[in-house]
N, C-alpha and C positions, 0 to 999 in steps of 0.2 A: 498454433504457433510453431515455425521451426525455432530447433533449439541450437541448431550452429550456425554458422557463419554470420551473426548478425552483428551491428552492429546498436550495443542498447546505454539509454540514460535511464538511472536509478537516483531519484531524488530520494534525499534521503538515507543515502545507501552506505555512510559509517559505521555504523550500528543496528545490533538486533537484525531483524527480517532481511534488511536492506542489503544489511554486508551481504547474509549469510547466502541468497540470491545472487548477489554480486559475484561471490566466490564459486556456487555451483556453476552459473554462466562461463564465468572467464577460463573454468576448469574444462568445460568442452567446445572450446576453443573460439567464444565471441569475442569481439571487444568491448570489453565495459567503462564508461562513466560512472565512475558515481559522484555525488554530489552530496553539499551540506557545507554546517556552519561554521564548522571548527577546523583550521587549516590542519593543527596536529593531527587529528583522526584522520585528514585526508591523506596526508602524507604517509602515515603510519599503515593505512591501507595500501598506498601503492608502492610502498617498502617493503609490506611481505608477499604482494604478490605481483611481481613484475607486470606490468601490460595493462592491468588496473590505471586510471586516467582519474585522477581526483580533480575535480573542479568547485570553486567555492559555488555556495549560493545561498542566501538567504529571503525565503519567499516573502517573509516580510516587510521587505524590498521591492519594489519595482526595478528599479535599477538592475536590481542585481541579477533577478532573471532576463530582463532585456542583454544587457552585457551577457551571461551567459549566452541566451541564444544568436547571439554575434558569433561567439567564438565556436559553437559546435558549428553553424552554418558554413563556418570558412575552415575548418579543422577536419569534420565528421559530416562533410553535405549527403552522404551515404546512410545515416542515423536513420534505424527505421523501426525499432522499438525504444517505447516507452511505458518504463515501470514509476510509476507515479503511488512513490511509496509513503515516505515525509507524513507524521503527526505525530500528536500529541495525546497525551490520555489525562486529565485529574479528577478526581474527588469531588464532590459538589455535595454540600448541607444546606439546602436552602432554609432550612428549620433553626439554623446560627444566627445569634445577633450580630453576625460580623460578616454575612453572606451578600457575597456584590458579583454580580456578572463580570468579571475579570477574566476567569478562569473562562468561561463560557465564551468571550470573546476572541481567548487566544485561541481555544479549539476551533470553531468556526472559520478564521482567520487561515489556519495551518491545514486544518483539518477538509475544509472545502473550498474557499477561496484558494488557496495554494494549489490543490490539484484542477481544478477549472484552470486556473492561471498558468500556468505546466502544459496543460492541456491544449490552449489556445495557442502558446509560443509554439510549441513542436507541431504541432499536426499538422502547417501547411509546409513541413518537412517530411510528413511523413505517408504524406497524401501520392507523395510521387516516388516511394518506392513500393519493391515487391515485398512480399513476405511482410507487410508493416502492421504492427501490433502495439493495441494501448493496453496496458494491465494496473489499476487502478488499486490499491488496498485497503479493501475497507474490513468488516469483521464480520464474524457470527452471532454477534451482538446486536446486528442491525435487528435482526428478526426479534428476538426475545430481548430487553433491554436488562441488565443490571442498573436497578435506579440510582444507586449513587455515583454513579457516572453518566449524570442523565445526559449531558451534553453531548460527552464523546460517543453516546450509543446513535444519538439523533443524528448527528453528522455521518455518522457509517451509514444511518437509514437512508438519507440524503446520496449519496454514492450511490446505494443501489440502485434509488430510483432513477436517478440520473444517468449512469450507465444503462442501465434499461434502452432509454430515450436515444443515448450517443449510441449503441449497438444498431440501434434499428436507421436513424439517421446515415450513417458510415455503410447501411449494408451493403450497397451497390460500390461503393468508391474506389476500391475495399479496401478498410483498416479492419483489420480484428480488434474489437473492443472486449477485455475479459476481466473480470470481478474475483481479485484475490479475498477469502472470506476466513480468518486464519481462526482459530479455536485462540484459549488461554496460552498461550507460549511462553517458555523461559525467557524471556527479556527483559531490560530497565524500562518499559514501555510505563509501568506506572510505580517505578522506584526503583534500588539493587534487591530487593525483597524477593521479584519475582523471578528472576534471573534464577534462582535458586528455591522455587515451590515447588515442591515434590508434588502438587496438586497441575502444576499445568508441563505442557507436552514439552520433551527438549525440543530445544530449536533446530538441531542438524536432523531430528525426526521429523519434523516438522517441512522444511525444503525434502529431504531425499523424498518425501511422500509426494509436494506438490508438482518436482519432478517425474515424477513415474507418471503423472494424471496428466500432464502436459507433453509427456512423451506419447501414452497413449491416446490421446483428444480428446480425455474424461471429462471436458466441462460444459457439462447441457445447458443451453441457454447462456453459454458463455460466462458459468460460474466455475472457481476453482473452488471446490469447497468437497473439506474431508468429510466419509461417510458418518465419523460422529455427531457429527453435529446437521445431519439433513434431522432429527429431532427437531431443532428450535427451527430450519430454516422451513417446515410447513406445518409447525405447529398450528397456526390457523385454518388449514383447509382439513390437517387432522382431528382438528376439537381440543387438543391438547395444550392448547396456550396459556387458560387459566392453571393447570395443575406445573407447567413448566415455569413460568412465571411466578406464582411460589415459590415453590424451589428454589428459584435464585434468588428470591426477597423474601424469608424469611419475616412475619407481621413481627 
């Protein structure tokens, strides 16, 4: 992926991971989109940082993404990455008398339907530039699941596989299709709790790193994923699944 002159949309990209990308980008000199639900936050981002382009969007919408991709197509016909960042994380106790596929729905929804849907509206924008790049976020959780997040692990898992599929389909066209795979990050990704766990990685550590891997071309197979965590991502070919898995679920 070149990392100047581009021109890139960041779904999702008010918050946590999205901004934080948003800002490393726009800082060496792309133009960035970002996108999402809240006009404040949109505004709020391209108030501190001039050149930032907020646009609404709500994938839960049809509309809204069609309407977007109107307006980048006549604004940004030049658009040739996309960071298809946008989800959601909850809790899941299926062992509750009060447990209903809700939560489950919304993730799926947000979490895989929205980036396919993202996915389909740009790419026959991005089919006709150079340098054009899909980067997809899914987690390090695909691999090894935290069960009480059973949903949001299965939808990262779904990403993977799926990227797999679009890298190998696109590989003649050529898009670069790449697999953001992020660890535990300080973010509001599953409350303001996390944002502030001395247990997971801050987040400006977190981008300067996926930066330097992306400056250098460090992702095989077209994964971005930090060296801590290639543990869970071949935990199965290493044997180490059962004692990993553990670990993180505790009987």
């Amino acid at each position: 992926m070149k990392l100047e002159g581009n021109t890139i949309l960041i779904t999702g990209g008010t918050s946590g991971i999205g901004r934080a990308l948003a800002e490393a980008f726009h800082q060496r000199g792309n133009r960035v989109i970002v996108t999402g639900r809240r006009q404040s936050l949109l505004d709020e981002i391209a108030a501190a940082h001039p050149g930032i382009i907020g646009m609404p969007l709500d994938l839960d919408e049809p509309a809204s993404l069609s309407r977007l991709g109107t307006e980048v197509r006549t604004r940004f016909p030049e658009l040739n990455v996309l960071v298809a960042n946008a989800g959601v994380s909850r809790q899941e106790d299926m062992t509750a008398g009060s447990w209903d596929a809700s939560n489950a729905v919304e993730i799926v929804r947000t979490n895989i339907l929205g980036v396919l849907a993202a996915t389909a509206e740009f790419l026959p924008i991005l089919k006709g530039q150079p340098n054009a790049t899909i980067v997809a976020t899914s987690s390090a959780l695909a691999f090894v699941p935290r069960v009480d997040f059973s949903t949001y692990c299965a939808s990262k898992a779904f990403l993977h596989s799926w990227l797999v599929s679009v890298r190998h389909q696109l590989r003649n066209v050529p898009v670069e299709v790449l697999e953001l795979s992020p660890p535990y990050v300080q973010t509001e990704l599953t409350g303001v709790q996390q944002a502030s766990d001395p247990r997971a990685m801050p987040l400006d550590a977190f981008v300067a790193t996926v930066m330097r891997l992306l400056e250098r071309g460090d992702h095989p197979r077209g994964e971005i994923l930090l060296e801590r965590d290639h543990v869970r991502r071949w935990a199965e070919r290493d044997g180490t699944y059962d004692a990993i898995f553990a670990a993180m679920n505790p009987s």
